[in-house]
N, C-alpha and C positions, 0 to 999 in steps of 0.2 A: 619849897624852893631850895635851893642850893647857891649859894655866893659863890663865887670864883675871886682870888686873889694871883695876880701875876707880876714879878719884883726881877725877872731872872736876870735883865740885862738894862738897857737903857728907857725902858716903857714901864711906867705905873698903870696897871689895869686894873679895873676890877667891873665885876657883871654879875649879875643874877641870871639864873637860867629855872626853868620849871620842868618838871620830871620827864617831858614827854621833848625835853632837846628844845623849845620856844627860847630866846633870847630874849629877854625882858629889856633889860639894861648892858651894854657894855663899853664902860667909860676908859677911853684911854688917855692919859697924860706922855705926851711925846717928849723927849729930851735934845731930840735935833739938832736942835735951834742950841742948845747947851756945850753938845758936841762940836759941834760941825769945824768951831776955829782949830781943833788939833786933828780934824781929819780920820777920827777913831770915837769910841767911848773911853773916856775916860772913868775908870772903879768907881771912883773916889768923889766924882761928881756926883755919878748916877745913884750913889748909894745917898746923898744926903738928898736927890732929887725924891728920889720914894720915900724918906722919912718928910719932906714938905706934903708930897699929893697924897699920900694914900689914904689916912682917915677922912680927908675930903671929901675923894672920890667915893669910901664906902656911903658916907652921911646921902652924896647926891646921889648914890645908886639905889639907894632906900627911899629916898623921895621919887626919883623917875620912875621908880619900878612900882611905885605907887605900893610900896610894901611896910612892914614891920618886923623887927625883928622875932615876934610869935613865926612869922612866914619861914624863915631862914631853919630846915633841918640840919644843915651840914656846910661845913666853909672845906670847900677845896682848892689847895693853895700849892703854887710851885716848889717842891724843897731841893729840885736840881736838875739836871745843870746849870752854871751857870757863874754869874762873879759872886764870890761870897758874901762880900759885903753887902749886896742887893740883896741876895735872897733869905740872907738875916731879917733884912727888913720887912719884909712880905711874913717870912714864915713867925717872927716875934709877934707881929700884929695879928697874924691868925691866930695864933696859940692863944693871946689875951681876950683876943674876942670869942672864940669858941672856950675855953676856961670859964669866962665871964657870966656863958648864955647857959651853961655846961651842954654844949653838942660836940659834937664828934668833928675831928679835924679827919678831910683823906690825902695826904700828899703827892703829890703828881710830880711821878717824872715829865719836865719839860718836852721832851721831843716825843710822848706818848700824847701830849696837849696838840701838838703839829699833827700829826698823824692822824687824831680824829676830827681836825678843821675842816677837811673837804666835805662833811655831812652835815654842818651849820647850814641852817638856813636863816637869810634878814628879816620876812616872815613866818611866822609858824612853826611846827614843828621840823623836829630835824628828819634827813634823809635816814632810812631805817638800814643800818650796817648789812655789808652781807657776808655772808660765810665767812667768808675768805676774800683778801685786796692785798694788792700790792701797794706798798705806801713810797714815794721817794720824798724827804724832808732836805730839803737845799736851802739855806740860807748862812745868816752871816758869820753862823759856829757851825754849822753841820752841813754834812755831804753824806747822807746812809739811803739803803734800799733796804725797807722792812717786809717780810711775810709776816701777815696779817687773819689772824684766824676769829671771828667773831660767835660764838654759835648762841643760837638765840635762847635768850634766858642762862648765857653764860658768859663768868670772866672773857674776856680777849684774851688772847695769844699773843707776845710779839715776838718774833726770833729779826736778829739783824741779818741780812744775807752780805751786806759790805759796808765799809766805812769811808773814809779819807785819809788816806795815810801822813797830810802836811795839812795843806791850807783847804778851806773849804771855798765854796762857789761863791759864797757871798764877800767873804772878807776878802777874795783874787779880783772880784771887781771893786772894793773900796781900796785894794792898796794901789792899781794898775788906775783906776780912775784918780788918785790922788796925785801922782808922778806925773799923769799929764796934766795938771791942774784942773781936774773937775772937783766939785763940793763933795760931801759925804751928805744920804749915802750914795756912792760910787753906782749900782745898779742902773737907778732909774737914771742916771745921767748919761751911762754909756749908751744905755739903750735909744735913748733919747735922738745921742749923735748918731747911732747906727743908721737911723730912718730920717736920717736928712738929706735932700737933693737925691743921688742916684750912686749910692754907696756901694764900693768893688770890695768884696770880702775877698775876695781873690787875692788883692792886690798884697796884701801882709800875710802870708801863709805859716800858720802855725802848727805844730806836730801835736799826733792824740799820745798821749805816754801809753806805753805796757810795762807788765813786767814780765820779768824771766819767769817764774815760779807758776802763771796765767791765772794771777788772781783778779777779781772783779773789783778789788778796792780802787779808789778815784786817788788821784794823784793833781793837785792844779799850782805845786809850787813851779815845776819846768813851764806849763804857760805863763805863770807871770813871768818869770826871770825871763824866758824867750819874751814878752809882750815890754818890757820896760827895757830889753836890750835894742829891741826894732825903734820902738819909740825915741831912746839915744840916739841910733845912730841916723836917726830920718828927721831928727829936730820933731817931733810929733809934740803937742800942745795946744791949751786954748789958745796962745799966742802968737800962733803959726799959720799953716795953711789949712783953712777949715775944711776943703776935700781930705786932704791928708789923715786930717782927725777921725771924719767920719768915715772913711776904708777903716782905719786904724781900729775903729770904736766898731764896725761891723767882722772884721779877721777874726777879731780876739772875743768878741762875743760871740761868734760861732763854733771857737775850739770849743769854747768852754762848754758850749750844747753840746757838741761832737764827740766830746769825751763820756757826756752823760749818757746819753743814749747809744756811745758803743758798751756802756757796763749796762746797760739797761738790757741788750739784747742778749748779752752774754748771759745775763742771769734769765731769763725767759727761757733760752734755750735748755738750760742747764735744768730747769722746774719741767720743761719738756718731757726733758730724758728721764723725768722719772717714771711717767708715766701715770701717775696720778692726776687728779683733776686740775687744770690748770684754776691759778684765780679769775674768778668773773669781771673781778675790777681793778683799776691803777689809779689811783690818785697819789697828786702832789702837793706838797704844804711846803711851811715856811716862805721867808720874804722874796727870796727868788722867784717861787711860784707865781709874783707876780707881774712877770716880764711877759708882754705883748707875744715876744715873737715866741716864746719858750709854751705859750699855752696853747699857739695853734700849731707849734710841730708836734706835741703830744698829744693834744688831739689827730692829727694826722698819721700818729703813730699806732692807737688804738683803732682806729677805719681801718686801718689794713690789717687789724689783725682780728677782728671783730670781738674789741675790749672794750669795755665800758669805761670812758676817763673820768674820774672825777675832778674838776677845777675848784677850788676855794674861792669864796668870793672875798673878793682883793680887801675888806677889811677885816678877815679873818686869816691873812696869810700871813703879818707882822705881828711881833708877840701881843697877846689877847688874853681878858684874863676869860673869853667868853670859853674858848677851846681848854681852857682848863677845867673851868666849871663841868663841861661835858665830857672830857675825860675822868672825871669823879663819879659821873654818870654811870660810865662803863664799867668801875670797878669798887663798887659801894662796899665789897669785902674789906677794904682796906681801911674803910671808916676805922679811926683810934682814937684813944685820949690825946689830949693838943700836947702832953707833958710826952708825948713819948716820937715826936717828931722832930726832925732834924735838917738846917740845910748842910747840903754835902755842892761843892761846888763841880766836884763827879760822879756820874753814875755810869758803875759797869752794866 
């Protein structure tokens, strides 16, 4: 088996996974509730939060998974993205324990852990990769469209096709939900009000940004600014008029769709004109991935194009240490000495 360690931001995970992609164990410690009074993660907390859970959680991951450390071939643990001070602590406590056992540590880039979540499965083994997918990773640090080249009995491929040039998707709804007084995190909240009573997205109309230059990067600082200026000038809050809210919490969660899936089609288009094989598949990850209305437009988007969508299931779409473990899966080349890993709070 293979352990997984996950430290990148405000979630202590850790899982076991067995060669063939089965989830055995994957224990998450939530910091939410930690959070939630400043409306944000704060570093500083969430880094002394993983040094309380994490040998914990590895101790009851060895018990749940009904395992031993004999069972344990390899710890794959996040070394980045991420706050640095977190994923010190992830990656210090892998290094001691694969040192310890002497096995090989493989470090995961974090958003390569996102990317392969859509092919967890809660029983059984995992969905078997295909060739080629398109991956989109939207949450509360990232906004990227990835090509995705898998070939069987070999490394993955990742090339980025676009990024975010400011804020990402996930943190434009925790800061835009905070201003009108919703809790963190901001997502499921807005969502929440969008699908109350008989909500007019209409009513608050917001602009899709481009740029001059007609790149496909995502841009969602000008939604918030335009989303927290309507909200000023319309008194919009939990304190206010709850129609008001819920137009308001439906407008601005539809830019924010409206901007994905116009970079979505521009890249499509753009893989078109090569003329080479399109990819067979689209999946989405990260914590955005699991907004209601965001998983039946893109499945609605795949039926018309006759694409296969992959969805994550909603407890593999928030950081996990299960999608890391199996992103170690993917790339057991990487297996190294624990002495020669690092966290890096970025990766090019």
């Amino acid at each position: 088996m293979i352990l997984g360690i996950e430290t990148s931001c405000d979630e202590t995970s850790v899982a076991l996974l067995e060669r063939d992609g089965t989830v055995r164990v994957n224990h998450i410690a939530s910091q939410i509730a930690r959070h939630q009074p400043f409306g944000g993660v704060v570093p500083e907390i969430a880094s002394r939060e993983h040094l309380q859970h994490l040998f914990s959680l590895v101790t009851r991951s060895l018990e749940d998974g009904r395992a031993t450390w004999q069972d344990v071939e390899s710890i794959a643990v996040t070394s980045g993205p991420g706050l640095i001070g977190a994923l010190l602590v992830g990656v210090a406590g892998a290094q001691g324990l694969a040192y310890g056992l002497g096995i090989p540590i493989i470090p995961i880039n974090h958003l390569e852990g996102h990317i392969f979540s859509p092919y967890l499965q809660s029983d059984g083994a995992s969905i078997p990769l295909p060739a080629r997918f398109l991956s989109l990773v939207i949450s509360g640090g990232h906004s990227s469209i990835y090509d995705v080249r898998a070939p069987h009995g070999g490394p993955a491929e990742v090339r980025m096709l676009n990024r975010t040039r400011d804020d990402a998707i996930g943190e434009t709804f925790d800061k835009v939900a905070k201003f009108v007084g919703l809790p963190y995190p901001g997502g499921p909240e807005i969502e929440k009000e969008a699908r109350k009573g008989h909500a007019d997205p209409k009513r608050f109309p917001l602009p899709i940004a481009h740029f001059k230059d007609d790149s496909a990067d995502f841009s969602y600082s000008g939604i918030k600014a335009g989303a927290i200026r309507l909200a000023r000038e319309h008194q919009i809050g939990v304190a206010g008029d709850p129609a008001a809210l819920a137009d308001f919490c439906a407008a601005f969660q539809d830019a924010l769709f409206a901007q994905l899936f116009d970079r979505l089609d521009v890249i499509w288009a753009r893989l078109k004109s090569e003329g080479a094989p399109l990819p067979s598949e689209v999946a989405i990850a990260g914590g955005v991935a699991a907004n209601g209305v965001l998983r039946d437009r893109i499945a609605e988007w795949g039926n018309a194009r006759g694409v296969i969508v992959r969805l994550p299931e909603k407890r593999y779409c928030t950081d996990n240490a299960a999608m890391i473990a199996f992103a170690g899966l993917q790339k057991p080349e990487a297996a190294t000495d624990p002495r020669r890993v690092a966290a890096r709070s970025r990766i090019r």
